[in-house]
C-alpha positions in Angstrom: -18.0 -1.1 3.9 -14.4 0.0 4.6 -13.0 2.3 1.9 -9.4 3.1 1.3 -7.9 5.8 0.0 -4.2 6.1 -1.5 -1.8 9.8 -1.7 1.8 10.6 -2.7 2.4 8.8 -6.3 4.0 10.7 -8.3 6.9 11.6 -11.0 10.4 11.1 -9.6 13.6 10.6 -10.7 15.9 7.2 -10.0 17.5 7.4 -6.9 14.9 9.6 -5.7 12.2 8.8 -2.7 8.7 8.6 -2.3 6.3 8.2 0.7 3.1 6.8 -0.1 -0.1 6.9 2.2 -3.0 5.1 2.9 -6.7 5.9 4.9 -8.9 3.3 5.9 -12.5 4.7 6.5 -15.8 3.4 7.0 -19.5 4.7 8.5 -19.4 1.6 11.0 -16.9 0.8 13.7 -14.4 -1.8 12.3 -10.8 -3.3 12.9 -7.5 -3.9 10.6 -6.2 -6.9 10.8 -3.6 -6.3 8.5 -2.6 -3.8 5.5 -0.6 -3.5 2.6 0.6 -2.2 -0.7 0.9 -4.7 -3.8 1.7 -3.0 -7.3 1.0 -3.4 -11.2 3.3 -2.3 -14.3 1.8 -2.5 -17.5 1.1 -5.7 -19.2 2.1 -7.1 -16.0 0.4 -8.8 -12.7 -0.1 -7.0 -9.6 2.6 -8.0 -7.2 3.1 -7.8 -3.3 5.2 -5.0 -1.9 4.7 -5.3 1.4 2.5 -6.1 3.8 2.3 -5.2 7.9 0.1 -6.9 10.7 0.7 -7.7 14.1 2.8 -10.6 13.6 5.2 -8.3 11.4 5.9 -7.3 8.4 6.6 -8.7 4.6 8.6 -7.7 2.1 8.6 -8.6 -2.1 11.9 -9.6 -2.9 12.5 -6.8 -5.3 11.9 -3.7 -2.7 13.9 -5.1 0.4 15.9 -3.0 1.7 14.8 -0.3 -0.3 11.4 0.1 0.9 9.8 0.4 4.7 6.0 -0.2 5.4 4.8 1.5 8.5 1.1 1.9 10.3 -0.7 3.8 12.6 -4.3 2.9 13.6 -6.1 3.2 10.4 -3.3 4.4 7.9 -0.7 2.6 6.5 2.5 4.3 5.0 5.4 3.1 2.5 8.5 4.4 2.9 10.4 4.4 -0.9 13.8 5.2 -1.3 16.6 4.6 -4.2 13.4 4.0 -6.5 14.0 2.6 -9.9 13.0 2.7 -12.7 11.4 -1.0 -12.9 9.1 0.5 -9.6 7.2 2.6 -12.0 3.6 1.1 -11.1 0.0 1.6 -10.0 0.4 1.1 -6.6 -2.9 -0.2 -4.3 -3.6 -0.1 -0.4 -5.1 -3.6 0.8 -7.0 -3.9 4.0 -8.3 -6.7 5.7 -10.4 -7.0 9.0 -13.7 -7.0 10.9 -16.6 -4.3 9.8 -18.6 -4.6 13.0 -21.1 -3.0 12.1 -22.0 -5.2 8.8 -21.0 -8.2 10.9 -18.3 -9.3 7.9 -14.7 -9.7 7.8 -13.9 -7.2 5.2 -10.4 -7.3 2.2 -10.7 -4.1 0.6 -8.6 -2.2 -2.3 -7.6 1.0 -2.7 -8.1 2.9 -6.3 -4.3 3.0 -6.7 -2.0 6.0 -7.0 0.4 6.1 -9.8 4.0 6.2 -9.4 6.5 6.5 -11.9 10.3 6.8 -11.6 12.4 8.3 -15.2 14.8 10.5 -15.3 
């Protein structure tokens, strides 16, 4: 089963910048056809942020231009800058692919990584 773990949540202030990472690891050989980070506020739904694959990348209407999504093999990366305080959220990594060696496609979550933005 592939297994993702999230790092760099965190307090900072508006204005500030973030850069939030994501591993994607499993004992079997498998693939990434595409990855992600979606978010959730309290007392609200989770909500794309973006999202990368080979056919490019997406964007939520609230972080463009604000916010780049990179990747590199197995990790995934977003890029936060002028952060607000309405970004304050769990944020989760989202994986999806082939585990080759459980002969599945795979859509996997991360456990989230806080990140809140106050002054």
């Amino acid at each position: 089963q592939v297994q993702l773990v999230e790092s760099g949540g965190g307090l900072v202030q508006p204005g500030g910048s973030l850069r939030l990472s994501c591993a994607a690891s499993a004992r079997s050989m498998f693939s990434v056809t595409a990855m992600g980070w979606y978010r959730q506020a309290p007392g609200k739904q989770r909500e794309l942020v973006a999202t990368i694959a080979n056919d490019g990348t997406t964007y939520g209407d609230s972080v463009k231009g604000r916010f780049t999504i990179s990747r590199d093999n197995v990790m995934a990366y977003l890029q936060m800058n002028s952060l607000k305080p309405e970004d304050t959220a769990v944020y989760y990594c989202n994986a999806r692919g082939s585990d080759y060696g459980l002969g599945v496609r795979y859509d996997s979550w991360g456990q989230g990584t806080q990140v809140t933005v106050s002054s």
